[in-house]
FIDOSE-182254 format. One line per field, with one value per residue (C-alpha): residue in one letter; x, y, z; chain. Coordinates in steps of 0.001 Angstrom, whole numbers. Layout:
rest A|... .
c1 X|... .
c2 Y|... .
c3 Z|... .
kette A|... .
end
This chain:
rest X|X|X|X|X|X|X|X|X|X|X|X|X|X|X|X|X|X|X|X|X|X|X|X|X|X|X|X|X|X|X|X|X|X|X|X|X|X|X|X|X|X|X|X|X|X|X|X|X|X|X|X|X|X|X|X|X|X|X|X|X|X|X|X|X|X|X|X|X|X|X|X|X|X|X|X|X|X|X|X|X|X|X|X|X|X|X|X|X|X|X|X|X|X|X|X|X|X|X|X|X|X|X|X|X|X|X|X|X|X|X|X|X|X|X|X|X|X|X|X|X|X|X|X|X|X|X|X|X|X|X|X|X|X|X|X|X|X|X|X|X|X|X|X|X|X|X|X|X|X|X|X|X|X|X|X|X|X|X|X|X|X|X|X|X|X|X|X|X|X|X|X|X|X|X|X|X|X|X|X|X|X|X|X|X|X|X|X|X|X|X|X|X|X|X|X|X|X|X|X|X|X|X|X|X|X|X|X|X|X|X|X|X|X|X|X|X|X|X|X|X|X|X|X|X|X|X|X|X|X|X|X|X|X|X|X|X|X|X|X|X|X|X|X|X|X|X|X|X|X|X|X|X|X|X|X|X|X|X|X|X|X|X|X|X|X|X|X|X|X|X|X|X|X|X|X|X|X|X|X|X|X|X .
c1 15482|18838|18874|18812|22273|20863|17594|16370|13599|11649|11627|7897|7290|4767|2814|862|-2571|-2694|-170|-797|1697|141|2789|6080|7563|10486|13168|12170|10620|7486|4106|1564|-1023|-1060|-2929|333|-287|2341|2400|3962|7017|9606|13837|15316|17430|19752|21246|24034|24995|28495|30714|32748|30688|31312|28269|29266|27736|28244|26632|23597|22613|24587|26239|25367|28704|28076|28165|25817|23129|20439|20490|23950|22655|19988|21740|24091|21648|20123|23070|24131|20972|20709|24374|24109|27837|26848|27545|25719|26647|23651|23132|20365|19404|17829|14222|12470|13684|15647|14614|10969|8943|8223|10082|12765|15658|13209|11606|14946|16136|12501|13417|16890|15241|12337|15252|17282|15214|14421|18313|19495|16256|16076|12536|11922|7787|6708|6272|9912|11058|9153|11210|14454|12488|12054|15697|16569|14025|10634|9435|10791|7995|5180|6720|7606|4208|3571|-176|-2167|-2339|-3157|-181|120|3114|6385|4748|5061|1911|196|-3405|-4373|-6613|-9005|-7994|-10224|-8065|-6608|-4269|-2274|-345|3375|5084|8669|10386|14017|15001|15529|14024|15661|13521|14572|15337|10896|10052|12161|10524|9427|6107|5351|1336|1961|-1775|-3113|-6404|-6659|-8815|-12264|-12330|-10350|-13296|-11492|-13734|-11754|-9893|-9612|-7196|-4391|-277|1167|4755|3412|3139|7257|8059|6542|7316|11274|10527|8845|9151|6892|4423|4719|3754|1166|-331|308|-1523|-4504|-4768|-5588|-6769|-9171|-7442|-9006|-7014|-3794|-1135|2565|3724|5506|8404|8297|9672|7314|3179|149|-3166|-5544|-7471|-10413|-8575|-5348|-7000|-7705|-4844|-2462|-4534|-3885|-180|-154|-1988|632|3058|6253|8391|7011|8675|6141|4548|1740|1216|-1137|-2245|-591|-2814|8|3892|4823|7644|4630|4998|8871|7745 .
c2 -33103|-33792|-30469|-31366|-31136|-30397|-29609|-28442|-26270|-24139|-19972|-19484|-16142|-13634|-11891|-8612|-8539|-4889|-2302|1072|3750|5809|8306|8614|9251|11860|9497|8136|5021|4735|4063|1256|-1062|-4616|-7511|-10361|-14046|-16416|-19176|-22560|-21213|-21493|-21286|-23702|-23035|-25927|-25186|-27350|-26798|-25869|-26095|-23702|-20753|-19691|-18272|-19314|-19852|-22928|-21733|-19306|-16483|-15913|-12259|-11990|-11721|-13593|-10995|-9029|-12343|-11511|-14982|-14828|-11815|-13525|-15909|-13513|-11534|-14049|-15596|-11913|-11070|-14892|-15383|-18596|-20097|-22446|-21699|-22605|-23200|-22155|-23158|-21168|-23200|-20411|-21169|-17588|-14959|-12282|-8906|-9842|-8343|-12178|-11280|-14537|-12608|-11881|-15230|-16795|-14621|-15284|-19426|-18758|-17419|-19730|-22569|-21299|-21438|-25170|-26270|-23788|-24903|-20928|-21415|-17710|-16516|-15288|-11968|-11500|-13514|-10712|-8330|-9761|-10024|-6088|-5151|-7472|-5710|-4500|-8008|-10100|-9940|-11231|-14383|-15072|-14347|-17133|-16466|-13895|-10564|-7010|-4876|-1419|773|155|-3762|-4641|-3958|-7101|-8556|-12263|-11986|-15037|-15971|-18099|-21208|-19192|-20505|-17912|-17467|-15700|-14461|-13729|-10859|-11703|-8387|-7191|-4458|-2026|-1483|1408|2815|2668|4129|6975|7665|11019|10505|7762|8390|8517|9789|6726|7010|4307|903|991|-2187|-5706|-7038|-6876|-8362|-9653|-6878|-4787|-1920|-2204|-1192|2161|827|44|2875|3726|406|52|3569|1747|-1514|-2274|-6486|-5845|-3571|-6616|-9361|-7501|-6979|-10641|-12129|-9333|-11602|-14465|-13171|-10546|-7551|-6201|-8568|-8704|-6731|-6368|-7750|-5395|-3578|-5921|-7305|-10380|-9554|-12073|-12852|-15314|-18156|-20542|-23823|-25323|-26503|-22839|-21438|-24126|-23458|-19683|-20152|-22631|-19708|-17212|-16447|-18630|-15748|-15433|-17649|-18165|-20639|-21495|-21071|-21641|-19661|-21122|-20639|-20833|-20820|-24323|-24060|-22326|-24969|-23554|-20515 .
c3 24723|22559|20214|16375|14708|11656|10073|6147|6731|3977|3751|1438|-439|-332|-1807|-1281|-2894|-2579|-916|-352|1002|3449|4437|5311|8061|10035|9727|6200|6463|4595|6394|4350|4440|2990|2775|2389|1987|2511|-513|-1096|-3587|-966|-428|1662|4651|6093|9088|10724|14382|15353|18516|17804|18171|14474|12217|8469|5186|3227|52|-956|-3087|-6215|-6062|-2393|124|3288|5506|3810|3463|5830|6914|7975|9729|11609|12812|14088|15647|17859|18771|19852|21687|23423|24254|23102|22686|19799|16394|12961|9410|6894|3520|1629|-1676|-3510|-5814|-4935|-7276|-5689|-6194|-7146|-4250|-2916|501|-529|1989|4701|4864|4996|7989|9371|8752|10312|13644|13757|13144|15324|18468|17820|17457|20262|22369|22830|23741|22402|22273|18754|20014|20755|17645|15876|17895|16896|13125|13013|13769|10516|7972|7763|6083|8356|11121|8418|8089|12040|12614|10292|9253|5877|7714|7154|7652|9212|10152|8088|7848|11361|13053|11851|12432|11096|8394|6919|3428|1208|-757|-3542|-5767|-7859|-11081|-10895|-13286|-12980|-15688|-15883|-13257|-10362|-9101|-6116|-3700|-2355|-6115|-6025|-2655|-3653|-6724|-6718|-8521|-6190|-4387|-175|1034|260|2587|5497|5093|7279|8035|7658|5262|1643|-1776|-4256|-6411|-3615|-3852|-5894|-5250|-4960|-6125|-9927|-11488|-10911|-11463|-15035|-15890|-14951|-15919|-19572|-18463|-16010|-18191|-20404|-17708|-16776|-19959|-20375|-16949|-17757|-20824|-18966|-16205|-14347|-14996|-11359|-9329|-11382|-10259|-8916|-5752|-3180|-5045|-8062|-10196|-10015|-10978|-9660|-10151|-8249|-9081|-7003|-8003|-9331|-12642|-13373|-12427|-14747|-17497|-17696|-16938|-19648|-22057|-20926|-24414|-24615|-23301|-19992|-17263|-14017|-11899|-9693|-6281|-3315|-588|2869|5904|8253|7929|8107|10981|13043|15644|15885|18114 .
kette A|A|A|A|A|A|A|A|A|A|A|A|A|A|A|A|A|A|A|A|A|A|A|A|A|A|A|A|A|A|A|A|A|A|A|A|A|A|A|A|A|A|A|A|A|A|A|A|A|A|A|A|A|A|A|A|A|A|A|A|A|A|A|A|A|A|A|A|A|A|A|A|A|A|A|A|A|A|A|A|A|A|A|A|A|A|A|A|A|A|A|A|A|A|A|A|A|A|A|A|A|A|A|A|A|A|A|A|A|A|A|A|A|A|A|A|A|A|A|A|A|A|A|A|A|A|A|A|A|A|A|A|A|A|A|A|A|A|A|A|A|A|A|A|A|A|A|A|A|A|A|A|A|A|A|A|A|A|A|A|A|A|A|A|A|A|A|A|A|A|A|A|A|A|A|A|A|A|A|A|A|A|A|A|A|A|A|A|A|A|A|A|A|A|A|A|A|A|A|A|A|A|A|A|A|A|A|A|A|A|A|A|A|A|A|A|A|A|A|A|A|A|A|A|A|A|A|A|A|A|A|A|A|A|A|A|A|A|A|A|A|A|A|A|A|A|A|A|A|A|A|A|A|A|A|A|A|A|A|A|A|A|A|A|A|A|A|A|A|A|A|A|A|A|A|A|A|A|A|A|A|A|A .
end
């Protein structure tokens, strides 16, 4: 089969409908659990092969040097790890906020290796994509392995989980929010207590990161307010670090309706609930 010399292939966000921090461990790294869904609000990642051998960027996040792009990265990585003599030029055309806690630079480096082994024909399994995934970020796994899953361990231990069609409202405070600046809080809860089993109701749980982020962050004190005026106030909450909070709805109609109620100020959108990645077929 000729390889493709050039393919535009989507990076979705995620969210975490709840996240709790279980520990931490010896060398830092924190230990959680999550329930993250992959939704349709996606980046997209163009990738154009090269002779040469050269790894290059053509254009992608503002503020964001190449070399430190974690799709840059990626594609460095694999092409490391495989020997593979080809080169690639990436263009990442940014629509997932960065800094929001919707995983945008680990689902592009996830795209980039999923890509990647199509146009290379690198023939790679999932399991050591995810492999690869891991040594890029602790994200990065979730969206390889492509499916809603309950996360263990620093987010890599993963187990598919069933997700009903669920359709969500986002709303996006104009910040970024350091993710490392949270987990280091020192008020920040790490004995969360374990989940008994992978059955979750709706509302379940809720995310450890909040509280520091809203005691850092009045925009997102105020978007939460907002959505919990719209909204059950049980299953509206932050996603992953922040800066971006959610809240769930059975149908679109719903779900445009309370964005639409939201006060002029607040920028957001509407989402649904993906029950696969869409490049799944790439692994």
């Amino acid at each position: 089969m000729t390889p493709p010399f050039r393919l535009t292939l989507p990076a979705p966000a995620k969210l975490n409908l709840f996240l709790h921090i279980t520990g931490r461990r010896p060398d830092g790294y924190h230990t959680l659990e999550s329930l993250m869904v992959p939704i349709d609000r996606a980046d997209f990642i163009t990738l154009a092969l090269r002779e040469d051998g050269g790894v290059t960027r053509t254009h992608g996040a503002g503020g964001v040097a190449a070399d430190d792009d974690l799709a840059v990265r990626a594609a460095r990585l694999v092409q490391r790890e495989c020997a593979v003599a080809a080169g690639v030029a990436i263009g990442v055309d940014k629509r997932i906020p960065i800094g929001a806690g919707l995983g945008g630079g680990s689902s592009d480096a996830a795209t980039i290796l999923l890509g990647l082994n199509r146009m290379w024909q690198l023939a790679l399994s999932r399991e050591r994509l995810m492999e690869l995934a891991l040594m890029l970020g602790a994200d990065v796994p979730f969206f390889v392995f492509g499916e809603p899953a309950f996360a263990r361990g620093v987010g890599e231990n993963l187990q598919a989980c069933s997700v009903p069609p669920t359709w969500f409202v986002v709303v996006t405070p104009p910040i970024q929010v350091s993710t490392s600046d949270i987990f280091a809080a020192p008020e920040l809860t790490r004995n969360s207590e374990s989940a008994k089993m992978l059955v979750f109701s709706e509302g379940y749980g809720r995310n450890d990161l909040q509280p520091p982020a809203v005691a850092r962050f009045q925009e997102i004190a105020d978007a939460l307010n907002a959505l919990r005026g719209v909204a059950s106030e049980a299953e509206t909450r932050m996603t992953g670090s922040g800066a971006c909070v959610a809240t769930s709805f059975a149908n679109e109609q719903t779900a445009q309706r309370a964005l639409s109620q939201l006060p002029p100020a607040m920028t957001g959108f509407v989402a649904r609930a993906l029950d696969r990645h869409p490049l799944w077929s790439f692994a």
